[in-house]
C-alpha beads as a LAMMPS data file, in Angstrom:
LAMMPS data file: protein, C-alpha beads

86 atoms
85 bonds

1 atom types
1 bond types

-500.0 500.0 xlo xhi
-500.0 500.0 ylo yhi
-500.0 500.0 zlo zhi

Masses

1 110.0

Atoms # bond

1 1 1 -33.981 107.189 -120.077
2 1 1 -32.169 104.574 -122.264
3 1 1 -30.019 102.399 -120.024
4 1 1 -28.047 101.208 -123.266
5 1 1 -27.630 97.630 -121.906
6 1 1 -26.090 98.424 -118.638
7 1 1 -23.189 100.031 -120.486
8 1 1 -22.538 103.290 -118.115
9 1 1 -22.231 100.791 -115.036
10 1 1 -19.999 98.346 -116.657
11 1 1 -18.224 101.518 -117.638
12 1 1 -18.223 103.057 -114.041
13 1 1 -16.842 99.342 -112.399
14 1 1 -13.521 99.175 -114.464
15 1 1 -10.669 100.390 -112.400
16 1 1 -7.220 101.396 -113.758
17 1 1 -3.588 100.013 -112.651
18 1 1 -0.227 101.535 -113.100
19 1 1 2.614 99.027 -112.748
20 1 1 5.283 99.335 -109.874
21 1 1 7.965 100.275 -111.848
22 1 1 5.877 103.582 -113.739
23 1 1 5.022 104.495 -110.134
24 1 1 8.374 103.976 -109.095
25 1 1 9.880 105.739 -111.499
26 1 1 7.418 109.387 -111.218
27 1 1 7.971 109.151 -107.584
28 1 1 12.051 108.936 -106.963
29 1 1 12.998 111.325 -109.995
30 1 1 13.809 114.971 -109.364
31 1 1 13.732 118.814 -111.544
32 1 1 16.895 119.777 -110.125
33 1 1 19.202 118.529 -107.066
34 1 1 18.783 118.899 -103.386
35 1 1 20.332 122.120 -101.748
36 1 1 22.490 122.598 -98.659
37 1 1 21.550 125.817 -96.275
38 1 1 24.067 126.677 -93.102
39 1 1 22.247 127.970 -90.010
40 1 1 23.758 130.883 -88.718
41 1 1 21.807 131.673 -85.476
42 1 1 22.790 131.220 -82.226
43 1 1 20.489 128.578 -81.130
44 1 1 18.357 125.390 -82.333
45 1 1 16.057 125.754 -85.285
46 1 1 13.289 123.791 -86.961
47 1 1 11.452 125.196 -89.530
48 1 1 9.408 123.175 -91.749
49 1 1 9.470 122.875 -95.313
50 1 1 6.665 125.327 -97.294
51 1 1 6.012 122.117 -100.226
52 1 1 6.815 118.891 -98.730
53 1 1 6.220 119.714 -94.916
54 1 1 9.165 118.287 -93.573
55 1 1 11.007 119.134 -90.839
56 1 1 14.604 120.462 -90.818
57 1 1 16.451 120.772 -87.373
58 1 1 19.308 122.719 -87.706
59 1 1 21.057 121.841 -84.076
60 1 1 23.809 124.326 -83.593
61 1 1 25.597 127.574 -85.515
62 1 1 27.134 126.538 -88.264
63 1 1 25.055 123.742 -89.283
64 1 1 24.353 122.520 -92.436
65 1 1 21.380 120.419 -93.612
66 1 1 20.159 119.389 -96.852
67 1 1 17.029 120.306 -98.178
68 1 1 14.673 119.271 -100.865
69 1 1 14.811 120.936 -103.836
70 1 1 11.103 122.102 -103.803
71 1 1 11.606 123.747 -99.974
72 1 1 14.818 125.240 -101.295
73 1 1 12.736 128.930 -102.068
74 1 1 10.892 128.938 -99.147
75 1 1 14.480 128.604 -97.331
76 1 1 15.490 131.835 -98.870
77 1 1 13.225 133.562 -97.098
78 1 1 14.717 133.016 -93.588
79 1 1 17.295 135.431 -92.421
80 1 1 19.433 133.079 -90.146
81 1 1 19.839 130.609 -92.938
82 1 1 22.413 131.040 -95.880
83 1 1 22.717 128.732 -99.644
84 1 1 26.015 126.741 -99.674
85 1 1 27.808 126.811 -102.376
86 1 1 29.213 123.521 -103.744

Bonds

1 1 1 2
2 1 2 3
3 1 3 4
4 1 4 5
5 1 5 6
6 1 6 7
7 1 7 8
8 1 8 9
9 1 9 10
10 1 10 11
11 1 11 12
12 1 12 13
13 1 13 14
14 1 14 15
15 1 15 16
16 1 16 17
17 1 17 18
18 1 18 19
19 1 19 20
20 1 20 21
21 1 21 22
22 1 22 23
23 1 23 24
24 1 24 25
25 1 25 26
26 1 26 27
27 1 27 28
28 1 28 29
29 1 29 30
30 1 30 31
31 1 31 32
32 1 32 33
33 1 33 34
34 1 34 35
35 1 35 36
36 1 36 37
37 1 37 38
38 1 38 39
39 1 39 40
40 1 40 41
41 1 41 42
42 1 42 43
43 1 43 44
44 1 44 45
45 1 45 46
46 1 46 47
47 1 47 48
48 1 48 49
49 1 49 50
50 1 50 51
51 1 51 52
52 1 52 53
53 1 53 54
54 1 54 55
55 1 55 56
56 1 56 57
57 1 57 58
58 1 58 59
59 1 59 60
60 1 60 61
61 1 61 62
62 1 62 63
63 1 63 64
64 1 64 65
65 1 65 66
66 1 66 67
67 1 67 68
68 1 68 69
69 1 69 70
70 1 70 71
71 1 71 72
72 1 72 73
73 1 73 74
74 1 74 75
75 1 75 76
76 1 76 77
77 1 77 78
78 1 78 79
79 1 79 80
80 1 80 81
81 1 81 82
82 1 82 83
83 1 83 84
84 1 84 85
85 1 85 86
């Protein structure tokens, strides 16, 4: 098998950087803004979030969190939790 003057391991060795400020950039911007849900239960609640796996605690009736964009469907879902309006 033709080695081709080491080319495929030269090839293999070369790694790829992004700058800060690309990364940067992909990571902080969002598709649409965050949402705010009011718990109306009669107790605590924490339910974690079905895309980014983070935790909302929702401590008393009445209150209202804000939640990522990308849980925001998943939130729908739960009876004891309503969309506010803004």
């Amino acid at each position: 098998m033709c080695n081709c003057g080491n080319k495929r391991s030269q090839y293999s060795n070369q790694t790829m950087t992004l700058s800060k400020s690309v990364v940067s950039d992909e990571i902080t911007k969002q598709m649409w803004p965050d949402v705010k849900f009011e718990y109306t239960g009669l107790t605590t609640l924490t339910i974690i979030g079905s895309v980014t796996r983070k935790k909302y605690r929702f401590h008393h009736p009445n209150d209202v969190q804000v939640i990522d964009y990308r849980d925001a469907s998943g939130m729908m879902g739960v009876g004891v939790l309503k969309k506010v309006k803004s």
